[in-house]
C-alpha positions, 0 to 999 in steps of 0.5 A: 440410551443414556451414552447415545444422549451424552455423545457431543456432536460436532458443531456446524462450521458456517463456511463463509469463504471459496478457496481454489488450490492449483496443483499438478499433483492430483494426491496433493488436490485429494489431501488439501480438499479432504482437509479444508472441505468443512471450513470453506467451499474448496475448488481444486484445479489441476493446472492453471488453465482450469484455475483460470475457467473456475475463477470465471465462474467462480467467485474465489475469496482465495487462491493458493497456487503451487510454484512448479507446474507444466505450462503455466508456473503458479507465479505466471498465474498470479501475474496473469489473473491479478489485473482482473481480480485485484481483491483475490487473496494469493499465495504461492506454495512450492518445494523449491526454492525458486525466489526469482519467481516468487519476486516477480509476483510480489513486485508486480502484483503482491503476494499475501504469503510465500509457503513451503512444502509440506505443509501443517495443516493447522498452520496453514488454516491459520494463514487463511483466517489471519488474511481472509479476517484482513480482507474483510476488514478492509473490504468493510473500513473502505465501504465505510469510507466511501460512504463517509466521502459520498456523504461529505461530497453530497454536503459540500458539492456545490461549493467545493465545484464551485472552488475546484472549478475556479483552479482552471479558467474555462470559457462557455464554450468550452464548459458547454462542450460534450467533449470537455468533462472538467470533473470526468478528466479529474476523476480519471487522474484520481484513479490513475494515482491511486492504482499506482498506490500499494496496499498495506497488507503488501507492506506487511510482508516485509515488515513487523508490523505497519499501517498506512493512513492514506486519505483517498479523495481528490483534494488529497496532496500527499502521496506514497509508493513502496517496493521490494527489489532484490532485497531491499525495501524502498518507501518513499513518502511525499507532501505537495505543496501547491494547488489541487490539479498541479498536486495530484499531476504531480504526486502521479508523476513522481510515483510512476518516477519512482517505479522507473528508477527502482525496478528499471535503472536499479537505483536503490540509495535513499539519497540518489533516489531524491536526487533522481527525483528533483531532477526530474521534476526540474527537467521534466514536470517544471519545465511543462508549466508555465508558472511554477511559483510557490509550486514544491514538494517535501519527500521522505525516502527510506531504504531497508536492506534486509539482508544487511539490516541496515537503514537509510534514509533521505529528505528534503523539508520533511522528517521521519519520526521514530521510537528507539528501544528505550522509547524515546523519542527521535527524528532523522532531518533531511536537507532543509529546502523542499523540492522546488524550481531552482532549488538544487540542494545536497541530499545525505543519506542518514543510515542506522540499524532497524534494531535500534527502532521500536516504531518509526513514522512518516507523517505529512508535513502539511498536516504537522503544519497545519495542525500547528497553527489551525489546532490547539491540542496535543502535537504529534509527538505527544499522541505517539509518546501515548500509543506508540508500543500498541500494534499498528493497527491500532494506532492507526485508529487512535491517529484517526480519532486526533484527524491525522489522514496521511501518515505511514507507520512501521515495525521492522 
C-alpha cells in the first residue's frame, strides 16, 4: 500500500494553444500527434486542402506545414492562408533544400521558423512555446495600447478633430455631404500605411535580436519598412517633416516606393535606394501638390548581406546610432540635407563589418529634436550608454518609460 501511495503522478498539462501539422506522409501526422497531444489540441491534415477546411472551423494558434507535398507546396499554403489569418504562427518543415520556395513565404507573408528534418522533439516543443509565448505578448501589449489610444482619444477628441480638421478647409456643403467622411478617408489611409508595415518577429529572423518601437496612431510621421531579397536585408527607417495628412500620404508612398524598388527592379545598394527614393518623391509625389514648402523627409536606409557580412549604410539628415565592441559609442552621418523640393544631394554608402557592432539604432530625428529643445533630462546617447548590452526587449521597455515612441533597435 504504501508504494501505491508514494507513486507520483503526472501533473496535468493545461493545454492553452490548437496547433495543425500538414503532411503527405500520414506515419509523420501519427508521430507528431502522439507526441504533442498532451501540451496542445493538435489537428493533423493530410494535404492542404484539408488544412485549409480544418482552419475554417478551427481556430489555429499554430501551423506547421511540410515543404514537399502533391498539389499544393507547404509554401503555396502559407501564401494562400496568410491574407485571412494574418496572427497565425507559420512555420515550414522539409527535408530538401528548397530555399527559393521558403523565400517566397518569408517575403510575402513572413515566416516565424524554417525547420529541417527529422526533427527533436524537445527542440521543436521548444520552438512552439518561444513563438507562441511572442504571439501572446504581443497580442496582450497591442490590447493594451489600443486601449491606452482609445482613452487618450476619448480625452482629447474634441480638440484634436478640432485641429485635424483645420489641415484640409472644407465647405458646409461639403461637411454635410453623406459622400465625404473626412475622418472615415483618414482612417482608411492609417490602415493602408500600417498593413504595409512588417512586424517585429519577422525581423528577428534575420537578426540576433531587435525590437521596433512604432507609435501606431494617426498623427504619427514616421515610418519604416524592411525585407530580405536574396540574401540581403533592407531596412529603411523615415521621419516626415511636414503636416499630419501630407506625412502619413507620404510615408505610404514611400513604403509601397520601396517594396517596388527591391523586390521588382532588384535595387539593393543603400545609396541607389535613397537616391531612388528622392527622386520619386521630386517627380512623382511633389509635383501632385500644389504647395511643397517646408514639406521634407529624413531617411535611413541599411543593407546587410548576410552572405558577405558586410554593412551599408546611407542617410539623408538622419543618423544611425550604434554600440562598437568596446561599447563606445558611435554614429554613421549621411548627407546633410533632408530630402526635400529642389534639393538634389549626393548619397554615400558607408560600409563596415556587423561584427565590429554590439547593438545599433535608428532612432527618429523628430523626436531627437523635439526632445532637445521640449526636454531637459537625459539624451539618447545617455539612456542607451545605461541599457544598451540587455536584450532588445528590454530596452525597448526602458525607451518607453524616457517617452522615445519611434525607433528601431538591432543585434546582428
Amino acid at each position: 500500500m504504501e508504494l501505491t501511495l508514494d507513486r507520483p503522478y503526472k501533473s496535468k498539462v493545461v493545454k492553452e494553444y490548437n496547433i495543425l501539422y500538414v503532411d503527405d506522409e500520414v506515419v509523420n501526422l501519427r508521430i507528431f500527434n502522439q507526441s504533442f497531444k498532451r501540451y496542445y489540441h493538435v489537428f493533423t491534415a493530410e494535404d492542404a486542402y484539408v488544412a485549409i477546411e480544418i482552419l475554417q472551423k478551427e481556430k489555429i494558434d499554430l501551423i506547421i506545414t511540410d515543404q514537399q507535398m502533391p498539389g499544393m507546396t507547404g509554401s503555396e499554403l502559407l501564401i494562400k492562408i496568410v491574407p485571412r489569418y494574418p496572427n497565425i504562427i507559420r512555420m515550414i518543415m522539409t527535408g530538401f533544400s528548397d530555399i527559393n520556395a521558403i523565400s517566397s513565404v518569408v517575403n510575402e507573408v513572413g515566416l516565424d521558423k524554417y525547420l529541417v528534418k527529422p526533427w527533436n522533439k524537445d527542440e521543436l516543443k521548444a520552438e512552439f512555446d518561444k513563438s507562441l509565448k511572442l504571439r501572446s505578448e504581443d497580442a496582450a501589449a497591442q490590447n493594451i495600447n489600443e486601449a491606452v489610444e482609445t482613452l487618450s482619444s476619448n480625452q482629447t477628441n474634441g480638440t484634436q478633430n478640432q485641429e485635424e480638421k483645420k489641415e484640409i478647409p472644407l465647405s458646409n456643403e461639403v461637411k454635410k455631404s453623406e459622400l465625404f467622411d473626412y475622418d472615415k478617408i483618414i482612417n482608411c489611409n492609417i490602415n493602408l500605411k500600417e498593413s504595409l508595415l512588417p512586424n517585429e518577429q519577422e525581423l528577428k529572423l534575420y537578426l540576433e535580436d531587435a525590437f521596433i518601437l512604432h507609435e501606431h496612431y494617426k498623427l504619427n510621421k514616421n515610418t519604416y519598412w524592411f525585407a530580405e531579397n536574396k540574401g540581403k536585408l533592407l531596412i529603411a527607417f523615415f521621419n516626415c517633416n511636414t503636416e499630419n495628412v501630407q506625412a502619413l500620404a507620404l510615408n505610404t508612398f514611400i513604403n509601397t516606393s520601396l517594396i517596388e524598388l527591391f523586390y521588382q527592379e532588384g535595387i539593393d545598394k543603400s545609396n541607389e535606394i535613397v537616391s531612388h527614393i528622392s527622386r520619386r518623391i521630386q517627380n512623382r509625389f511633389f509635383s501632385l501638390l500644389s504647395m511643397t514648402a517646408g514639406l521634407s523627409t529624413d531617411a535611413s536606409v541599411l543593407i546587410y548581406d548576410q552572405s558577405k557580412q558586410t554593412i551599408s549604410y546611407s542617410g539623408a539628415n538622419q543618423n544611425f546610432f550604434y554600440f562598437d565592441k568596446e561599447g563606445n559609442f558611435k554614429s554613421l552621418e549621411g548627407a546633410v540635407m533632408p530630402l526635400a523640393p529642389g534639393v538634389n544631394s549626393s548619397f554615400d554608402a558607408i560600409k563596415m563589418q556587423p561584427d565590429e557592432i554590439s547593438s545599433a539604432y535608428f532612432v527618429s530625428s523628430i523626436q531627437i529634436r523635439e526632445k532637445k529643445t521640449i526636454d531637459k533630462g537625459l539624451g539618447i546617447e545617455e539612456i542607451l550608454k545605461e541599457i544598451y548590452k540587455y536584450p532588445m526587449n528590454l530596452q525597448m521597455e526602458a525607451l518607453k518609460k524616457y517617452n522615445y515612441k519611434n525607433m528601431i533597435g538591432m543585434k546582428f
